[in-house]
Backbone as numpy.savetxt, mean C-alpha at the origin, in Angstrom:
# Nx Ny Nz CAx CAy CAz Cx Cy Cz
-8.72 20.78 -6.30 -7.83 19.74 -5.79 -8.42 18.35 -5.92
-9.65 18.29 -6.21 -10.37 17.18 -6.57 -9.73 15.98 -7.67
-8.92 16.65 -8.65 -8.45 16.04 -9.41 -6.74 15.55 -8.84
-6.26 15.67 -7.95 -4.78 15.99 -8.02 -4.04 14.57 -8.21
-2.84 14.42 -8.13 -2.30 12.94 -8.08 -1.21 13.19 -7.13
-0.60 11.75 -7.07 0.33 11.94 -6.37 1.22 11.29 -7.35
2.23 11.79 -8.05 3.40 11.15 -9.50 4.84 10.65 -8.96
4.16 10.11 -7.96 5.98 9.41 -7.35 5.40 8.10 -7.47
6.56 7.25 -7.47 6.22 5.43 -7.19 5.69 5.87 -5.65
4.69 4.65 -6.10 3.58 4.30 -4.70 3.80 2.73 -4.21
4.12 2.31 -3.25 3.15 0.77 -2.83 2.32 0.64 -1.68
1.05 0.33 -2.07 0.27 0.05 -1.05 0.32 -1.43 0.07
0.29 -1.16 1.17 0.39 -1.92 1.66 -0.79 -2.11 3.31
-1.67 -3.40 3.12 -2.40 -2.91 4.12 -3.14 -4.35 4.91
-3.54 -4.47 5.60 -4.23 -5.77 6.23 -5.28 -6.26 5.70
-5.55 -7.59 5.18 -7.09 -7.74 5.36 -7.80 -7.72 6.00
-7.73 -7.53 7.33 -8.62 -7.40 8.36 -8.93 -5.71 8.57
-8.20 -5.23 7.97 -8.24 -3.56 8.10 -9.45 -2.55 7.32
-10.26 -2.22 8.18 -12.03 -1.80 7.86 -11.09 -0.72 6.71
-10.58 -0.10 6.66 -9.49 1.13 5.96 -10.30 0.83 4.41
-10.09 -0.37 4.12 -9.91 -1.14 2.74 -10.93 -1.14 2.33
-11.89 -1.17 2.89 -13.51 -1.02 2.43 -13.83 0.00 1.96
-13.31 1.27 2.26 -13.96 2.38 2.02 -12.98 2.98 1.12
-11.73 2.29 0.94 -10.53 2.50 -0.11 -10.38 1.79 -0.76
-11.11 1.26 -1.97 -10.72 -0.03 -2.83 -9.03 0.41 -3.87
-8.74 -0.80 -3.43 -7.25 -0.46 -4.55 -7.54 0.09 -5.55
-8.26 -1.28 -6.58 -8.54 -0.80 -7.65 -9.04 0.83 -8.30
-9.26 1.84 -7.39 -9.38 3.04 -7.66 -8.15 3.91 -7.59
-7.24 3.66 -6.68 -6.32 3.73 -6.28 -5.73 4.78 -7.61
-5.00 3.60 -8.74 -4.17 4.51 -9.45 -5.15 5.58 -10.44
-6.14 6.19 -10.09 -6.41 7.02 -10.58 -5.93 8.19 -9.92
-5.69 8.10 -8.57 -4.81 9.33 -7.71 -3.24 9.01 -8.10
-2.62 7.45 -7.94 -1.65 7.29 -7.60 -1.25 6.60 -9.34
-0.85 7.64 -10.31 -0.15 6.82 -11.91 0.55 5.69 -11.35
1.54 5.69 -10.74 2.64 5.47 -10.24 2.78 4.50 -8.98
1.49 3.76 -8.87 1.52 2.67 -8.02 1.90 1.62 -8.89
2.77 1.02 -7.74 3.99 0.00 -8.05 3.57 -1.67 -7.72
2.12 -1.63 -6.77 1.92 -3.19 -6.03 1.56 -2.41 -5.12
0.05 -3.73 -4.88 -0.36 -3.47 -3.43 -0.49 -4.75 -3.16
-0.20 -4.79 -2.06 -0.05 -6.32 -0.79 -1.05 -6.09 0.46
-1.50 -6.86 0.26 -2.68 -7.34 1.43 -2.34 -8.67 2.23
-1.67 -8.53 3.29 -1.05 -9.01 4.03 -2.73 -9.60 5.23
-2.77 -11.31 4.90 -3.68 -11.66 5.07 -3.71 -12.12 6.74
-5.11 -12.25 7.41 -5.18 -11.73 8.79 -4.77 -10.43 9.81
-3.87 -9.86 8.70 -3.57 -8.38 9.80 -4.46 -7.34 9.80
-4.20 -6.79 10.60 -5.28 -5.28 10.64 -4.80 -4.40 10.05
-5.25 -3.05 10.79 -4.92 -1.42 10.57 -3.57 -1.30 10.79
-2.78 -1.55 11.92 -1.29 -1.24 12.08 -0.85 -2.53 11.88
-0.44 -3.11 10.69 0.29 -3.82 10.17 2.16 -3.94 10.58
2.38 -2.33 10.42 3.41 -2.51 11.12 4.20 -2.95 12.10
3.03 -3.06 13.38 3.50 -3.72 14.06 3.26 -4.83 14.40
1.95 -5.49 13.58 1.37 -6.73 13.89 2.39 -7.64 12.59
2.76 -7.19 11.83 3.69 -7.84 10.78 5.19 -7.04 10.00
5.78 -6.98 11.12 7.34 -6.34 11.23 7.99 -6.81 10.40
8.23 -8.02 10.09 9.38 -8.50 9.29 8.84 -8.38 7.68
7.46 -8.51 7.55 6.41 -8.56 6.27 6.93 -7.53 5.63
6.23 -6.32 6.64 5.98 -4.98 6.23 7.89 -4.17 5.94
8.63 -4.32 6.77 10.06 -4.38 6.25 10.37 -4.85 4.90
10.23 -6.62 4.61 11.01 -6.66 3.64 10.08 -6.12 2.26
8.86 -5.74 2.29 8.43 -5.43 0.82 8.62 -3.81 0.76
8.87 -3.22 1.52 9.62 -1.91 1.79 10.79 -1.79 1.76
11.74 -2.49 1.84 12.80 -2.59 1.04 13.01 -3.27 -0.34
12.22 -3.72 -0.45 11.96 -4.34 -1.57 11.73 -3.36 -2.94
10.62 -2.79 -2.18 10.25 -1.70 -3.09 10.74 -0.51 -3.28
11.93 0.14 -2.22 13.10 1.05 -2.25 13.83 0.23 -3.38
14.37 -1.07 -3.32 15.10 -1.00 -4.21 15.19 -1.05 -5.37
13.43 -1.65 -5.83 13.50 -1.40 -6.89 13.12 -0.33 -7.58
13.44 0.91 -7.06 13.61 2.48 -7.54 14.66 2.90 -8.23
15.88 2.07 -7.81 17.01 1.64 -8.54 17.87 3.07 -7.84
């Protein structure tokens, strides 16, 4: 399982303040994920972005639903 992927559209989305990111560099990213679409680093937020940036984290999530077409 070492090798596996995940072959759906991906977007990453995550805080700069979020320790997460250190130990997950994007840039490695699409070697799991072909199919990453954009990652956004939504600057000053943390780990739960979601709720520290609601309207952010909404519109590039719809954003990125729609452009699935």
């Amino acid at each position: 399982m070492a090798d596996a992927k995940i072959d759906k559209p991906a977007l990453f989305i995550a805080g700069s303040e979020d320790p997460v990111i250190r130990f997950t560099p994007t840039a490695k990213m699409t070697a799991v994920l072909p199919d990453l679409r954009g990652s956004i680093i939504l600057d000053g937020a943390g780990h739960w972005i979601q709720q520290e940036r609601v309207a952010e984290v909404n519109a590039a999530l719809i954003d990125f639903a729609r452009s699935l077409g």
